[in-house]
C-alpha positions, 0 to 999 in steps of 0.5 A, spaced: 328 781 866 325 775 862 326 779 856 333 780 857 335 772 858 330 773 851 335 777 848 341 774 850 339 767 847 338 771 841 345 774 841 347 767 843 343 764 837 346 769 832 354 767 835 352 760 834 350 761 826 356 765 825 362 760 829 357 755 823 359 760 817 367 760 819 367 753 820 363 752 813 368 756 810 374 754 813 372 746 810 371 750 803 378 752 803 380 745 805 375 743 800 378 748 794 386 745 796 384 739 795 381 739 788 387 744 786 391 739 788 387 733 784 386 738 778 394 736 777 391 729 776 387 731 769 392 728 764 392 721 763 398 717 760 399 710 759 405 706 754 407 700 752 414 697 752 414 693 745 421 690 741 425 693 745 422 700 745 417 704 750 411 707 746 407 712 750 401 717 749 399 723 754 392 726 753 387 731 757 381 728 760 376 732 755 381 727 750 385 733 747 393 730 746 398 733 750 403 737 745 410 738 746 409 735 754 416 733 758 416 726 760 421 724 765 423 716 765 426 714 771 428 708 775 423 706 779 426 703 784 433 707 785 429 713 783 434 715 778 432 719 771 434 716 765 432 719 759 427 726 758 423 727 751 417 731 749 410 729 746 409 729 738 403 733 736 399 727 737 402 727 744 406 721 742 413 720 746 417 712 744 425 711 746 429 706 747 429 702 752 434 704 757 436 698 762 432 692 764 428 695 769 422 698 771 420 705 768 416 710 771 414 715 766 413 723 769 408 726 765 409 734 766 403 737 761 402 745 761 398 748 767 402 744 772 398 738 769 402 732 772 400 724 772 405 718 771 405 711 769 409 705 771 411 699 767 413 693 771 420 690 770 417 684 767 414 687 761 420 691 760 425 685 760 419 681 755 420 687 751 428 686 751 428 680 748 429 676 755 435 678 758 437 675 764 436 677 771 442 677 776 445 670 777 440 668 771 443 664 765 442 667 758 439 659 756 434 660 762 432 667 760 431 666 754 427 660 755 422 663 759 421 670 755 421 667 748 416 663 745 419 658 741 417 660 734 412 655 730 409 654 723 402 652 722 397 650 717 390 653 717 385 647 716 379 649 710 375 652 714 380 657 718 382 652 723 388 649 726 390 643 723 392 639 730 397 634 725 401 640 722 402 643 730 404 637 732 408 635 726 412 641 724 416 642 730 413 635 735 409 640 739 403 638 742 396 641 743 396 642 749 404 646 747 401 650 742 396 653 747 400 654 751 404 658 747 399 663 745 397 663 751 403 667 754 403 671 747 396 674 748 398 674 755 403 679 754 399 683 749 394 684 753 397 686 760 398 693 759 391 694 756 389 691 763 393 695 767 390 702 763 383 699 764 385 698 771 388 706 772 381 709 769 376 705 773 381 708 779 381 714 777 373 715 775 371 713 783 375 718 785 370 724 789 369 730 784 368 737 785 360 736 786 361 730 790 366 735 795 361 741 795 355 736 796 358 732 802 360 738 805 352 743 804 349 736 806 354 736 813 353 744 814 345 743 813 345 738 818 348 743 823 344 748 821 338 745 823 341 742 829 343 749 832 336 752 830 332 747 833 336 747 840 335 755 840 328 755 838 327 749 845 331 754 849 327 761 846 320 756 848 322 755 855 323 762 856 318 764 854 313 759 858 317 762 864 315 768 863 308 767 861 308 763 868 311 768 872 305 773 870 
């Protein structure tokens, strides 16, 4: 009789291993899914708006250019296609600027490869010229966008002279700085935005971290079943030891 509960919690144990591989493949499926869906993302774009054009360029994340790729431009906010083009053989792509607003670049590289980038609405209008938001006037506009343009002389050892800054056009220092501050700025911003993408895009969960977490999860269940079975096997068999 004992030999048959001994059995039994064999054959239990044997079910217990088994409903453990169907959930482990199960959570593999699901893992593989996500990682096809993820390799859509293995192409990058970035584009910068610059007197009055979009300049973009697509590669893959080994660093081959993405050729003759579809790009969409949309209306972010309306969601309206404007314009399409394809990639160079440097997996370049520039138009004109279509409207003031803010762009979303589709990237439709081959094998089903798909990423996008978005240039903020303030970028494109800064690219324009300054044209003027809705019930804006077009001095303001312009006043806001446009740095006033200024003439300097360089000093003997490569420095700005403070007397030439503030005499040619009766800016200050303190005028001039700011001015070049807002035109760094603006050079700099989509620099910015693409080094903030690629850290994004780098902490995402690769294939050999999904795998991993899941082996660590279904081990750990492993051993949990095995340990608990092994219990319930030596009790038995000290009951049966017991009985004799």
């Amino acid at each position: 009789m004992k030999e048959v509960n001994y059995k039994s919690q064999n054959s239990k144990f044997k079910s217990q291993i088994l409903i453990l591989l169907n959930f482990a493949f199960f959570i593999l499926i699901c893992a593989f899914c996500i990682v096809r869906e993820a390799d859509a993302h293995k192409v990058n774009i970035f584009a910068y708006a610059e007197d009055g054009m979009v300049h973009s360029e697509s590669y893959f994340v080994d660093g081959t250019k993405c050729k003759n790729s579809l790009i969409e431009v949309f209306d972010e906010k309306q969601g309206t296609r404007l314009l399409e083009g394809k990639t160079d053989d440097n997996g370049k792509f520039s138009f004109k600027i279509p409207k003031v607003a803010s762009l979303k670049l589709v990237l439709h590289a081959s094998m089903g490869h798909q990423n996008e980038y978005t240039l903020g609405e303030d970028e494109v209008r800064e690219a324009m010229g300054g044209r003027q938001r809705p019930g804006e006037s077009k001095e303001t506009a312009k006043s806001s966008s446009q740095p006033a343009k200024i003439s300097v002389k360089t000093g003997k050892e490569g420095l700005v002279s403070k007397e030439a800054a503030s005499v040619g056009r009766g800016m200050s220092e303190s005028e001039v700085e700011a001015v070049m501050e807002r035109v760094i700025d603006r050079k700099l911003k989509p620099v910015m935005g693409i080094l903030v993408k690629l850290r994004e895009d780098s902490e995402k969960p690769g294939l050999t971290e999904i795998i991993g977490g899941i082996g660590y999860i279904v081990g750990l269940m492993g051993i949990a079943m095995y340990l608990k079975s092994r219990r319930k096997a030596i009790g038995t068999r000290h009951e049966a030891k017991g009985e004799r």
